[in-house]
C-alpha positions as CSV (number, residue, x, y, z in Angstrom):
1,X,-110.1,42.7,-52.6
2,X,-110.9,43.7,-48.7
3,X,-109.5,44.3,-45.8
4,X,-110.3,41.2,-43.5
5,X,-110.7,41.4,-39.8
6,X,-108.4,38.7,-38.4
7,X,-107.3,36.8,-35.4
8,X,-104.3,38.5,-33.1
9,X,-102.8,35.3,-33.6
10,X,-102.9,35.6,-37.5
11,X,-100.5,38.5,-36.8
12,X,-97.8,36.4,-35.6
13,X,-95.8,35.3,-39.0
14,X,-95.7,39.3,-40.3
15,X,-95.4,40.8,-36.8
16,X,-91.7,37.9,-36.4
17,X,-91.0,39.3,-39.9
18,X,-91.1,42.6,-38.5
19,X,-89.0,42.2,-35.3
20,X,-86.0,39.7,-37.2
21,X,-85.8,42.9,-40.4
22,X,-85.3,44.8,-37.7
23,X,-82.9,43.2,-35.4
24,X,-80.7,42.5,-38.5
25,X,-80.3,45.7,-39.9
26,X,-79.4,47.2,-36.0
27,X,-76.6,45.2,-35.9
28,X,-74.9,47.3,-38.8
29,X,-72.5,46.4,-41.2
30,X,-71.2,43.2,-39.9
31,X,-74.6,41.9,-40.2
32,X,-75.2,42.6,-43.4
33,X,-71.6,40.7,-44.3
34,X,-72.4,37.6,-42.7
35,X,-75.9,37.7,-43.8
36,X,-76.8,39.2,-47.2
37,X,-77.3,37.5,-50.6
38,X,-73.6,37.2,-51.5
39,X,-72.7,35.2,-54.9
40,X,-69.1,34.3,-53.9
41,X,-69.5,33.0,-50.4
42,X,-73.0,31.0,-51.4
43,X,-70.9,29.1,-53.7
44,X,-68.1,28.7,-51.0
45,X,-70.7,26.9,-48.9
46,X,-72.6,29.9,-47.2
47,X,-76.3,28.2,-48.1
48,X,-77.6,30.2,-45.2
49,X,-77.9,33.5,-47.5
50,X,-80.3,32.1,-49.8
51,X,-82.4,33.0,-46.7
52,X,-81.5,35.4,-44.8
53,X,-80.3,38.0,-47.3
54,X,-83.9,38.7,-47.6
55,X,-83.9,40.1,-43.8
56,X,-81.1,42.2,-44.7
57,X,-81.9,45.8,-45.9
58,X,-80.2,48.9,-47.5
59,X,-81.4,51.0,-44.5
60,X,-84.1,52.3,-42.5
61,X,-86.2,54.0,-45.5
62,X,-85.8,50.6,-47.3
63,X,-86.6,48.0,-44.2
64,X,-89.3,50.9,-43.6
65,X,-90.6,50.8,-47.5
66,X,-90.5,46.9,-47.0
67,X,-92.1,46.8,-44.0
68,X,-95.2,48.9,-45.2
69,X,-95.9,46.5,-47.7
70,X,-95.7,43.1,-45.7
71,X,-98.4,45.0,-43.4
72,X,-100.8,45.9,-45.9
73,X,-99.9,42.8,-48.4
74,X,-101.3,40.9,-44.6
75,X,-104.3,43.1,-44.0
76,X,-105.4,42.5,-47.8
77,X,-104.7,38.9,-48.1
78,X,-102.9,37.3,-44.9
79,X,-105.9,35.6,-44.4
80,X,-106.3,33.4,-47.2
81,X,-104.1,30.6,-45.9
82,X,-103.5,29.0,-43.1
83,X,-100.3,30.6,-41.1
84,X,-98.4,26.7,-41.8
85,X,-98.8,27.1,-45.6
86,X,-97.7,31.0,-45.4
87,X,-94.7,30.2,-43.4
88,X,-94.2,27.6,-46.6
89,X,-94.6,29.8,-48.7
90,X,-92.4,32.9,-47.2
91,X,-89.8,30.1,-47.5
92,X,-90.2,28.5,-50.5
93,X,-90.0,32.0,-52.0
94,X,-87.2,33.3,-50.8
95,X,-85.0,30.2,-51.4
96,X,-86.7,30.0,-55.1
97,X,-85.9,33.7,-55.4
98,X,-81.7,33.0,-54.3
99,X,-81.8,29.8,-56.7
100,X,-83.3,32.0,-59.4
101,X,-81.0,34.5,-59.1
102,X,-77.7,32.4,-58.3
103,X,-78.4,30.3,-61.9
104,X,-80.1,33.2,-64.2
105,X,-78.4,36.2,-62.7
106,X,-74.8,35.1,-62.5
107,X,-73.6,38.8,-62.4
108,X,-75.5,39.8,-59.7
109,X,-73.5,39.2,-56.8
110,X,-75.4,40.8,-54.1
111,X,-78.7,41.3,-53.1
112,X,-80.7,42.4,-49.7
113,X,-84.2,43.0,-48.8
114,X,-87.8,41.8,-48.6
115,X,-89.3,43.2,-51.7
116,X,-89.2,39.7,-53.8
117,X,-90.7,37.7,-51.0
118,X,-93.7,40.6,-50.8
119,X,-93.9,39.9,-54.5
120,X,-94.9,36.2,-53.6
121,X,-97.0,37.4,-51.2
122,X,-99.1,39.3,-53.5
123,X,-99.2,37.1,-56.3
124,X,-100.2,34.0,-53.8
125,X,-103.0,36.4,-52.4
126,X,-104.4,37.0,-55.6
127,X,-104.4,33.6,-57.1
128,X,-105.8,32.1,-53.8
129,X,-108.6,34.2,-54.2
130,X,-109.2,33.8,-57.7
131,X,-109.6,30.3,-57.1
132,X,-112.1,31.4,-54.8
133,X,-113.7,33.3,-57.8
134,X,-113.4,37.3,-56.9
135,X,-113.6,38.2,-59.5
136,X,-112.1,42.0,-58.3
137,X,-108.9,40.1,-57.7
138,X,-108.6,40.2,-61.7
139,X,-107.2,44.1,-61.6
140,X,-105.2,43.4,-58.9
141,X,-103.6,40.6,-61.2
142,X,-103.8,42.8,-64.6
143,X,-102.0,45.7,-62.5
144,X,-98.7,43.1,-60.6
145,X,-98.5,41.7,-64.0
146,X,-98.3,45.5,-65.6
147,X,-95.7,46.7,-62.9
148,X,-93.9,43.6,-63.5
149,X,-93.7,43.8,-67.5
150,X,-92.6,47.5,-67.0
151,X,-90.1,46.7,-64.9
152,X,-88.3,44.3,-67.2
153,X,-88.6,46.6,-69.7
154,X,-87.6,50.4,-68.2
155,X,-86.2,49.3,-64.8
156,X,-87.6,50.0,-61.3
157,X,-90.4,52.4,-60.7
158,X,-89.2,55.7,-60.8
159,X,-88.3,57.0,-57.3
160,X,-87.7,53.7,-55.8
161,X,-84.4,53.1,-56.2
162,X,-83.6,56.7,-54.4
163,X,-85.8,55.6,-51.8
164,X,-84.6,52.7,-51.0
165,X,-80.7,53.9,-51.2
166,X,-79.6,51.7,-53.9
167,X,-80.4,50.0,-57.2
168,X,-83.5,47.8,-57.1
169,X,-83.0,43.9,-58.3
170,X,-86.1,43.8,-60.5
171,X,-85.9,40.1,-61.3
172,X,-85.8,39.8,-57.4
173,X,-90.0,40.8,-58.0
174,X,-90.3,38.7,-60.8
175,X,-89.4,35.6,-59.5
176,X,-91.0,36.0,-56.4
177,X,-94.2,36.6,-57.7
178,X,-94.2,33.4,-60.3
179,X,-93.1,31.4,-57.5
180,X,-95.7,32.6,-55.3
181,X,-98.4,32.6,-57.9
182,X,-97.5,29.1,-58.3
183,X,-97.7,28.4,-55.3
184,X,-101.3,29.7,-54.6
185,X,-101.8,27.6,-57.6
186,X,-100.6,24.5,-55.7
187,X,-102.4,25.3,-52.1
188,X,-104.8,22.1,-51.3
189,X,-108.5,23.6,-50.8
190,X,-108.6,22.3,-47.6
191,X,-105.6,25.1,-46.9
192,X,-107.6,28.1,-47.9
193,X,-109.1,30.1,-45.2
194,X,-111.1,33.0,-44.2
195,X,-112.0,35.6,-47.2
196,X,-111.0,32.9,-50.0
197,X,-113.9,30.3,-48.8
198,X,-116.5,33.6,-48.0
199,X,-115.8,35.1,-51.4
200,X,-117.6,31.7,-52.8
201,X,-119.9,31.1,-49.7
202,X,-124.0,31.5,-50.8
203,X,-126.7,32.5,-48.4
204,X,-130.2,31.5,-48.1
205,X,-132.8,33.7,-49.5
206,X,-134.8,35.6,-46.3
């Protein structure tokens, strides 16, 4: 695990994340109506929520909370893919994580915010560069995999839900992170970039 120097133009899928959490939550409450994970009207024929509900937040500290993560999740592992197979990715996750919840959660029935997608995004990060062999990369999978077991046993992580203004949708996390674990799992070599091809590069002796 290392923060990786990367191109300005590397920036460009968190940095669109960034501005469209943004923009949604500004426009207030009728925003949030039209666009948020909402059971009911998905099943009316609202499809576009199993997307954008993920660009909808409680409020500031949670977009804010959210936002944090998507920039140092980036910094630590935004460049182990190509920005193609991350855009994939951002969206295969957040559909798999509305389908997930829509069929297994059936009493859930609303939901905003990015933190299951980031939950992809870390999972992807790690696997990508375990297939890479860093070996480091093993904590970093021991430690999502504790925070994940804890919270389907005792709930969020104390303080988050406070933070973030409202209750936090663990199995949001958990699906996002098998689906972006599998992912990772899935990504062609040829896809891997930067830090997951130097982690296994060898140099000459001098």
């Amino acid at each position: 695990m290392s923060f990786i120097p990367m191109d300005r133009r590397r920036l460009l899928l968190p940095f669109t994340l960034t501005i469209l959490c943004t923009l949604v939550l500004a426009f207030g409450d009728q925003a949030a109506l039209l666009l948020r994970y909402d059971r009911p009207a998905i099943l009316d024929g609202a499809v576009w929520r199993l997307l954008t509900g993920h660009l909808e937040h409680l409020g500031w500290p949670h977009l804010f909370m959210n936002l944090a993560g998507l920039w140092l999740l980036w910094l630590l592992y935004g460049d182990c893919m190509n920005d193609r197979l991350w855009a994939g990715m951002l969206a295969a996750t957040g559909l798999g994580i509305s389908a997930g919840l829509l069929v297994l959660d059936p009493k859930l029935v609303w939901y905003v915010g990015l933190s299951g997608i980031l939950h992809g995004v870390f999972s992807c990060g790690i696997i990508c560069r375990l297939r890479a062999a860093a070996r480091g990369e093993w904590l970093m999978l021991t430690l999502l995999t504790a925070k994940l077991a804890w919270e389907q046993v005792n709930g969020s992580v104390p303080g988050s839900a406070e933070f973030a203004g409202g209750p936090v949708i663990v199995d949001a996390h958990l699906y996002g992170a098998i689906i972006g674990a599998v992912f990772g799992l899935l990504v062609p070599r040829g896809g891997l970039t930067g830090a997951s091809l130097q982690t296994n590069m060898k140099y000459p002796d001098e």
